[in-house]
C-alpha positions in Angstrom: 14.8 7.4 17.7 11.9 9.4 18.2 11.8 12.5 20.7 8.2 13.5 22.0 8.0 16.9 23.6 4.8 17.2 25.1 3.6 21.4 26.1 0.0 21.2 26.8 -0.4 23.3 29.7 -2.5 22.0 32.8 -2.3 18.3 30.8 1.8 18.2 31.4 1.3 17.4 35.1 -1.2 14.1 33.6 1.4 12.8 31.3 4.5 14.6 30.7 7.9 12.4 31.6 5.4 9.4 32.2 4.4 9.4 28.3 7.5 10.8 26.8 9.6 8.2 27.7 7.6 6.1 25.1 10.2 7.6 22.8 13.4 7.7 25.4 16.5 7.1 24.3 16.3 3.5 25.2 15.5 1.3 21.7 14.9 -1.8 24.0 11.9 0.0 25.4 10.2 1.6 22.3 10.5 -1.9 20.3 8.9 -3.6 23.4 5.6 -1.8 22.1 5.2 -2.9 18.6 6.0 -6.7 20.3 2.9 -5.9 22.5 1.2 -5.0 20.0 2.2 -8.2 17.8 1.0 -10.8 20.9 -1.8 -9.0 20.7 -3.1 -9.2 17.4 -1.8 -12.9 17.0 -4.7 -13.5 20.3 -7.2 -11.5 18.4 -6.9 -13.8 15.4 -6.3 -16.5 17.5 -9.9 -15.4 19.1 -11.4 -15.4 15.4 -10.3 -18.4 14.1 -11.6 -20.1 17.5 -15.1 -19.0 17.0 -14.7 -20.1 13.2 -13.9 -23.8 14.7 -16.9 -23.3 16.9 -19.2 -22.5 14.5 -18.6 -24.3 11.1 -20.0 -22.5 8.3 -20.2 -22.4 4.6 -19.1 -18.8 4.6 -17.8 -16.1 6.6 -19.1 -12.7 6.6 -17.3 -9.8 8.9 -19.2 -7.2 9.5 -17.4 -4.0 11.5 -18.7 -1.6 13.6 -18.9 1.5 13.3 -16.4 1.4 10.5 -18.2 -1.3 8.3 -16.5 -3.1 5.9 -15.0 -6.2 6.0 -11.6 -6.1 7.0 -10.0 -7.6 10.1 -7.3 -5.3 10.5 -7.7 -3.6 14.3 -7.4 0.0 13.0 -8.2 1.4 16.5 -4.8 0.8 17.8 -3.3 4.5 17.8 -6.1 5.4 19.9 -5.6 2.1 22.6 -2.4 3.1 23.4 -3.5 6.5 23.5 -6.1 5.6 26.2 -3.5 3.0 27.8 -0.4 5.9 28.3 -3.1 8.4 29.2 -5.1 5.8 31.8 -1.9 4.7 33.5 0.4 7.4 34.1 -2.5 9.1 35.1 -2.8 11.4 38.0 -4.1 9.6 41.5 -2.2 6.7 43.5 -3.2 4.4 40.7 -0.4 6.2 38.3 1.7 4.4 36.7 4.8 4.5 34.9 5.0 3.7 31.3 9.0 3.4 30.5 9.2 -0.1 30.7 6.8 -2.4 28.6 7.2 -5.4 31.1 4.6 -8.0 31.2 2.3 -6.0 33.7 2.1 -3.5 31.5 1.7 -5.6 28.4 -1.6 -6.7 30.9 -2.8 -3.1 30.7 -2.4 -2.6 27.5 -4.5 -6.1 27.0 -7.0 -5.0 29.3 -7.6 -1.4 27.5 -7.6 -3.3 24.0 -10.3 -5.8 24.9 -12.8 -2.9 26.2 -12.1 -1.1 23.3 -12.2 -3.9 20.9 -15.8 -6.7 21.1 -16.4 -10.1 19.2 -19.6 -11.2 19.0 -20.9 -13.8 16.6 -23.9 -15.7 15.4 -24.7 -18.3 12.4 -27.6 -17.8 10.2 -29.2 -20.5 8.4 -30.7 -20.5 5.2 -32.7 -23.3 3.8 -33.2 -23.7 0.2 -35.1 -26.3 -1.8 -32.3 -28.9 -1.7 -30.2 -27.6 0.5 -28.9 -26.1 3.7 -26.5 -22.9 4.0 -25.1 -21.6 7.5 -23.2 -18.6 7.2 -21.1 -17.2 10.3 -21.5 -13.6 11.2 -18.6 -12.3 12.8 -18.9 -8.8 14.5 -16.2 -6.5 15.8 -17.2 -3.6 17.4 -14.8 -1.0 18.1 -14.5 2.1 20.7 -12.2 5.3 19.9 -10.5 7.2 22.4 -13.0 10.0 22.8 -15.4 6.8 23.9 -12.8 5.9 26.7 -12.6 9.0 28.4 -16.4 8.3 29.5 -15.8 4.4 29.9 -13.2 5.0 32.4 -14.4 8.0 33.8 -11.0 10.4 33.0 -10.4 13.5 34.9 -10.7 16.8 33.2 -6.7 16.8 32.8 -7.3 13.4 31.6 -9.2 14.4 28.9 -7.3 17.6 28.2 -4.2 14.8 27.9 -5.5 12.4 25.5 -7.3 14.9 23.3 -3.4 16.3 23.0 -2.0 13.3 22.1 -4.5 12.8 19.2 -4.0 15.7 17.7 -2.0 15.0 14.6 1.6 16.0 15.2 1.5 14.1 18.0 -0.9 10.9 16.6 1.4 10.2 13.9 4.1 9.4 16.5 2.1 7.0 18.0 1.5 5.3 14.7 5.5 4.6 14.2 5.4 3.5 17.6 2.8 0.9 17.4 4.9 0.0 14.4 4.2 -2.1 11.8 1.5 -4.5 13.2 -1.0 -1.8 14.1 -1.5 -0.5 10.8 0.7 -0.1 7.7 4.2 0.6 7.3 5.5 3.9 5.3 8.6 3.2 2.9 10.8 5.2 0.8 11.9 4.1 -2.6 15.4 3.6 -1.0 14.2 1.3 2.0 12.2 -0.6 -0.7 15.4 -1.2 -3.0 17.0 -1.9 0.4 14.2 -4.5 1.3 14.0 -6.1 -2.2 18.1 -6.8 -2.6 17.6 -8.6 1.0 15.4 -11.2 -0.3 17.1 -14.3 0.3 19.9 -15.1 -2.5 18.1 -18.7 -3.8 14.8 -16.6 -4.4 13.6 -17.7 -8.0 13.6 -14.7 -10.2 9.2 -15.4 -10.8 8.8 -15.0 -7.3 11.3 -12.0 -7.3 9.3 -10.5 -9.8 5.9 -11.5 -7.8 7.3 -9.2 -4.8 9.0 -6.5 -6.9 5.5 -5.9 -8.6 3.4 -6.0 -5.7 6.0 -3.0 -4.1 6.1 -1.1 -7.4 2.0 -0.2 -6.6 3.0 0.1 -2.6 1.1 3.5 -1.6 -0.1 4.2 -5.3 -3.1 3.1 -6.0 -6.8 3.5 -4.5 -8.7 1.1 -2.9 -11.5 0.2 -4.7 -14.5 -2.3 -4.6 -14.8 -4.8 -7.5 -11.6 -2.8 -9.3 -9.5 -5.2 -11.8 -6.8 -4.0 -14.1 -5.2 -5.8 -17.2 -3.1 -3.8 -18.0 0.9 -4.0 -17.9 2.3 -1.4 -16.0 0.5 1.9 -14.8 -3.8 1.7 -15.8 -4.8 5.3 -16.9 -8.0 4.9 -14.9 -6.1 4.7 -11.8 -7.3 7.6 -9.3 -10.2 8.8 -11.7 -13.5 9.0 -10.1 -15.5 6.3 -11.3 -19.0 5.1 -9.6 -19.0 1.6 -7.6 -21.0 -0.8 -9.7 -20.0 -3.9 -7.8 -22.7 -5.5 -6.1 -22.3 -6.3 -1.8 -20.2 -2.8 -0.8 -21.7 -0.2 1.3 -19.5 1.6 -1.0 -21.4 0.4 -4.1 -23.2 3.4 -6.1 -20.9 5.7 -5.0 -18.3 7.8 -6.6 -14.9 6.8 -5.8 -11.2 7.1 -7.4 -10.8 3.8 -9.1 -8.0 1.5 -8.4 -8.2 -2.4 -7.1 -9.8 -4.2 -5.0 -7.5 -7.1 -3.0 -7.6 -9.9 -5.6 -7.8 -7.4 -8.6 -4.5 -6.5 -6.7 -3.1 -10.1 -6.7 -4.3 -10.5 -10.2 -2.4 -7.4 -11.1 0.6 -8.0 -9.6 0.9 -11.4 -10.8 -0.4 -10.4 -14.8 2.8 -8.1 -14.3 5.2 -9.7 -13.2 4.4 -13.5 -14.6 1.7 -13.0 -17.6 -0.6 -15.1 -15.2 -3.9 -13.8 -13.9 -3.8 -16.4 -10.9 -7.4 -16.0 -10.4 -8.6 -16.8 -13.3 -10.8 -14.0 -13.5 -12.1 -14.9 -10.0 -11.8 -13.1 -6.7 -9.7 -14.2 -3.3 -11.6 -17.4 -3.1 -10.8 -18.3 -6.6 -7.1 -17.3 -6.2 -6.9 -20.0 -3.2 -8.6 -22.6 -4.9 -5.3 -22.6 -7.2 -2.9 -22.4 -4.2 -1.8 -25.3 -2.3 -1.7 -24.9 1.6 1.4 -24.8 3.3 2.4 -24.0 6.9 3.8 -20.6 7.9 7.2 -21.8 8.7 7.3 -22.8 4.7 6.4 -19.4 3.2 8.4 -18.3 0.6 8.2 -14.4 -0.8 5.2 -14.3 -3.2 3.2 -16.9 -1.6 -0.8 -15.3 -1.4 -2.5 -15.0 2.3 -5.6 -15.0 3.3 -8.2 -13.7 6.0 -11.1 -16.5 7.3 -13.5 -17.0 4.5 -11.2 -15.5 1.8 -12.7 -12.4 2.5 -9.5 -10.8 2.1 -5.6 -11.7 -0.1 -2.1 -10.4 0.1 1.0 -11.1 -1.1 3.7 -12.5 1.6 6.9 -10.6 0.9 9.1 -11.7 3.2 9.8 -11.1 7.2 11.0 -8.0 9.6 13.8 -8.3 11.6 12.5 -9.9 14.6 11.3 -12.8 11.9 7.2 -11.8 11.6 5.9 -11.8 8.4 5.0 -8.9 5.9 2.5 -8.4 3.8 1.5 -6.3 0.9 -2.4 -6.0 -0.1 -4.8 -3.6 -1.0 -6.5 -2.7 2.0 -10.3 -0.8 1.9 -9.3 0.4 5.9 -6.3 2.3 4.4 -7.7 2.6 0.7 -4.5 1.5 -0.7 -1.6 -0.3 -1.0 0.1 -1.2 2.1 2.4 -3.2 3.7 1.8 -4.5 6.8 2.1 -7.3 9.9 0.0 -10.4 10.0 -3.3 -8.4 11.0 -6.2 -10.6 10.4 -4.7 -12.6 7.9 -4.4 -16.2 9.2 -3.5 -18.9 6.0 -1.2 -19.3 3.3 -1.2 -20.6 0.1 1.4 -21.8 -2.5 0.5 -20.5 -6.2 0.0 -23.9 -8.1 2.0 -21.8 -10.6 5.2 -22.5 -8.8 4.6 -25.8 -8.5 3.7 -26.4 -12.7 5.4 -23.5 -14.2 9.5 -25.1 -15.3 12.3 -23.2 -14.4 13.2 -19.9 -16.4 15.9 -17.6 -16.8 13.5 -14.8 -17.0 9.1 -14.6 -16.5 7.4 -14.5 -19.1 5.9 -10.6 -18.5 
């Protein structure tokens, strides 16, 4: 378990015992965060996949501000709980404790989230000579912590309190304690052997050798826009700077280590472990249109999942112990390889290759 010692002077009086019981002894109370965390994220999506049955489109396009990109992953969550511990065990008769993660305060930490974290959409339309395209914009506009302290209107030992807690010693303790489904999950080799041999027994060795593959790159390799890799085992280009040529990234013209981007990734992994580029030289959208679609409750490790619009891929590896999914992707928020909760990600698709390919001793790699 984690122990937060918090000196920090005039600030100790704003959050002291309040916010170091976050890490008490009690493991009942510092999992109940990461769940918060999950049944938040799952009503984001839920929120995004509303306005895509809303507003049908012919494509997708996220936008992010002020991050940009196109990723749905919520990579403000550090600083929401941040605001949330600072905001209500805050000085005043409106302090409040933060030991116990109870529904209440699961409200709170909804509340601070949702002011710190906008939707907005709208749906161009583009008329050609024959034709008609609609394309939904999705915006998400975020807020830091450093925003909140004006939003809310902190005292100054508020704001001597939160800029504490975001210093890094202390930042990187909130990140294990949102856990997994705020951002990505660290592993060593050991838990990764340890997660690997705990794949279920009747596991076909392909789809073993999909997830070992996809873990072997896990923290190793660069994001980067329009990247693909044939090769088998490590590319020599990996990590060397190289400029973006891809068109349609604000990254594009810009010097950047090379590596993958998410379906380069897939393609990769599966090249590796199978000798099947399941894209076809194609990109996310590609790789779907040779999955079937299957529920959730039917995933299998080394099924591929998908943001809205196949703006973004991963590789389902299997589920954590309270039964939530994992997934491994290359990630432009993280730039790298990471493994992670659901996010944004919100269908899954069988690899036709499953389906077609006969039973084998060993893949073809």
């Amino acid at each position: 378990m984690i122990a937060l010692v918090l000196v920090i002077g005039g600030a100790a009086a704003v959050i002291g015992t309040p916010f170091g019981v976050f890490w008490s002894g009690n493991d009942s109370d510092a999992q109940s965060v990461p769940q918060a965390v999950a049944q938040i994220n799952g009503e984001f999506s839920t929120k995004i996949s509303q306005i895509q049955a809303d507003h049908p489109a012919d494509s997708v396009v996220i936008h992010r501000i002020p991050d940009g990109g196109s990723s749905l992953t919520i990579m403000n969550w550090t600083d929401v709980i941040a605001v949330f511990a600072v905001k209500t065990a805050g000085a005043g008769a409106d302090a409040t404790d933060v030991v116990t993660i109870d529904e209440k305060r699961i409200e709170l930490i909804r509340l601070v989230f949702w002011d710190m974290n906008e939707i907005s959409s709208h749906v161009q339309t583009i008329k050609q000579e024959d034709s008609t395209e609609r394309i939904l914009h999705i915006t998400i506009t975020s807020k830091y912590a450093e925003d909140m302290a004006d939003v809310y209107d902190f005292s100054h030992s508020q704001r001597e309190a939160l800029t504490e807690i975001l210093k890094p010693e202390y930042a990187q303790m909130l990140a294990e304690l949102v856990g997994t489904y705020g951002g990505e999950m660290e592993l060593t080799e050991e838990q990764i052997r340890d997660m690997i041999a705990a794949m279920p027994e009747d596991i076909s060795l392909e789809r073993r050798a999909v997830v070992e593959k996809a873990y072997s790159l896990l923290g190793k390799v660069n994001y980067f826009w329009g990247g693909k890799s044939r090769a088998i085992g490590w590319d020599s280009r990996w990590g060397t700077p190289t400029r973006v040529t891809a068109p349609g990234s604000r990254t594009t013209g810009t010097i950047r280590r090379f590596g993958l981007d998410c379906s380069g990734f897939v393609d990769w992994v599966f090249n590796n472990a199978l000798n099947y580029v399941i894209g076809h030289g194609g990109g996310a959208h590609a790789q779907h249109t040779y999955c079937t679609p299957i529920s959730w409750s039917e995933a299998l490790p080394g099924d591929l999942v998908f943001y809205p619009g196949d703006s973004h891929v991963g590789v389902f590896v299997g589920k954590d112990a309270t039964g939530d999914p994992l997934i491994i992707h290359c990630a432009s928020s993280q730039n790298n390889v990471v493994l992670t909760g659901l996010q944004g990600f919100t269908s899954i698709g069988r690899p036709v290759y499953y389906c077609e390919s006969k039973p084998r001793d060993k893949p073809d790699v």
